[in-house]
C-alpha positions as CSV (number, residue, x, y, z in Angstrom):
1,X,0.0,0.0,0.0
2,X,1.2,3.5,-1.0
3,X,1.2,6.2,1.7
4,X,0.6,9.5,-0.1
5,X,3.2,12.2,0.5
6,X,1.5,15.6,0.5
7,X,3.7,18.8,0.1
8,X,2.7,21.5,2.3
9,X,5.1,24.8,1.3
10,X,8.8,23.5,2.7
11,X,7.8,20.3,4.1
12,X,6.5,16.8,2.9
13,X,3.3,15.1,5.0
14,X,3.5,11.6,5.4
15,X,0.0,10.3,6.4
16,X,0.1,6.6,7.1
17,X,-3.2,5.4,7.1
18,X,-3.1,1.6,7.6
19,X,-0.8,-1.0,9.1
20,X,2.1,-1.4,6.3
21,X,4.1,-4.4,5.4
22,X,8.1,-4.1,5.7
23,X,8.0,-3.4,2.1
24,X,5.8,-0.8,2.2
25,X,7.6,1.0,4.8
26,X,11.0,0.0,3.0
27,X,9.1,2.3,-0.2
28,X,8.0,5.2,2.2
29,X,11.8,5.7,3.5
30,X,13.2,5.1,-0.1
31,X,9.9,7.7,-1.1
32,X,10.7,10.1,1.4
33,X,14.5,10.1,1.1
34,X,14.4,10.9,-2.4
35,X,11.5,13.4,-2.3
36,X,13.0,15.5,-0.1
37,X,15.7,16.1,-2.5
38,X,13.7,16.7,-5.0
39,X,11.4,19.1,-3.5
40,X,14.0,20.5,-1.5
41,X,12.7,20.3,1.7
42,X,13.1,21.6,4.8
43,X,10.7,19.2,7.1
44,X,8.7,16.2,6.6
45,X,6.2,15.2,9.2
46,X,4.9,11.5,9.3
47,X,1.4,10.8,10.9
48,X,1.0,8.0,12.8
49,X,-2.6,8.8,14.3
50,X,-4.2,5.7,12.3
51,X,-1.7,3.3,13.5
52,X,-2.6,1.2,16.7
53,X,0.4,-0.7,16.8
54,X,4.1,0.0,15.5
55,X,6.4,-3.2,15.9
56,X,10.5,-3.1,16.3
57,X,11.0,-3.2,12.2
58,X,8.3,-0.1,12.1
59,X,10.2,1.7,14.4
60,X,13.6,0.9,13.5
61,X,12.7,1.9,10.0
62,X,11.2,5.0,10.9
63,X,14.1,6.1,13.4
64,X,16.7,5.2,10.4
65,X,14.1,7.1,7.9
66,X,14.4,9.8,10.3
67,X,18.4,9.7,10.1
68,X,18.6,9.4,6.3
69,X,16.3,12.9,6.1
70,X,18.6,14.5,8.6
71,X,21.8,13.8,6.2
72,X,19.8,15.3,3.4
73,X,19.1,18.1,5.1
74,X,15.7,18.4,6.7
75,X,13.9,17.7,10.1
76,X,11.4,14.6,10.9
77,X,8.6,15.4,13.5
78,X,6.6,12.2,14.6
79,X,3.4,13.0,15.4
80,X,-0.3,11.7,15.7
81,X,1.3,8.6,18.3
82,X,-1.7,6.8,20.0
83,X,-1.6,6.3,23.6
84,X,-1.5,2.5,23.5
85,X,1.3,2.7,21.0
86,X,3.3,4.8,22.7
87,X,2.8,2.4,26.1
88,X,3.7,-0.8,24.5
89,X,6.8,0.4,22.5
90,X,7.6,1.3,26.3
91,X,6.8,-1.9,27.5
92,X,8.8,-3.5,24.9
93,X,12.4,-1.2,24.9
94,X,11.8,0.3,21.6
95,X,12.2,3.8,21.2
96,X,13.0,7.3,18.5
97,X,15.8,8.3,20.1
98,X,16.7,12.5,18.7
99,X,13.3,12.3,16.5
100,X,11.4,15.0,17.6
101,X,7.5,13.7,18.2
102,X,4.5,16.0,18.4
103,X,0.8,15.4,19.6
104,X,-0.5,16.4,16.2
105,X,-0.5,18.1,12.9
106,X,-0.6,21.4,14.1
107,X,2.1,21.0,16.3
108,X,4.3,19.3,14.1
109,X,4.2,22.0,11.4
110,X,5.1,24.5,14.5
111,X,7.9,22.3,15.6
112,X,9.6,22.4,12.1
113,X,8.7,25.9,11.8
114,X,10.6,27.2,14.9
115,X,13.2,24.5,14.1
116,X,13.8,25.8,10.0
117,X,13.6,29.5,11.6
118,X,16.5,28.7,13.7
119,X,18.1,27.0,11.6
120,X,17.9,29.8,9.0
121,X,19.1,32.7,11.2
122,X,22.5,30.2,12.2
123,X,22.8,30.5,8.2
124,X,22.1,34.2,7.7
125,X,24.6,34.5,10.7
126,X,27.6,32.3,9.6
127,X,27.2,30.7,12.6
128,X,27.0,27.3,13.1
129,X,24.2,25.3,12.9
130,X,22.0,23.6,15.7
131,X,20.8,20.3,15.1
């Protein structure tokens, strides 16, 4: 199944809206990775909120998704996590270590706007560069 990636000015939407096999989320990485080249992106936000369970190959491929996006030059915000998903990936030692997560939409597209602002002015500066 194909997750559609929605541009939204500087940042790519990733709305997953079903359970996806490894090779779907294999795609999605490989999809997002590539996109945010092309569109020259500055964020991309992936929404979890239809998910009700994300298992250790989901989330390791979603952390190293994460990772790949960073080297290209953009920022991953997680958001839309359900409660129960967020309690067993507890329960069961996984984690999203240096992903930034958000509560929803919204607040995802505030995150990477506060983050590309700052990382902006540390350009306009000559400054280094927080990440």
């Amino acid at each position: 199944m194909e997750v559609p990636i929605l541009k939204q000015g500087a940042y790519l939407i990733a709305s997953i809206q079903s359970a996806l096999s490894d090779s779907d989320l294999a795609q999605l990485r490989d999809a997002l990775v590539e996109r945010v080249g092309r569109s020259r992106s500055k964020g991309v936000i992936i929404d979890l909120t239809a998910l009700d369970i994300l298992d250790s190959f989901a989330t390791r491929t979603l952390r190293d998704t994460a990772h790949m996006i960073r080297l290209r030059g953009a920022e991953t915000v997680i958001v839309g996590m359900q409660p129960e998903v967020a309690f067993t990936m507890v329960q069961l030692g996984l984690s999203l270590p240096e992903i930034a997560t958000a509560l929803d939409l919204e607040e995802g597209l505030a995150y990477l706007g506060r983050k590309t602002r700052k990382k902006d002015q540390g350009r306009v500066r000559g400054g280094p560069v927080e990440t």
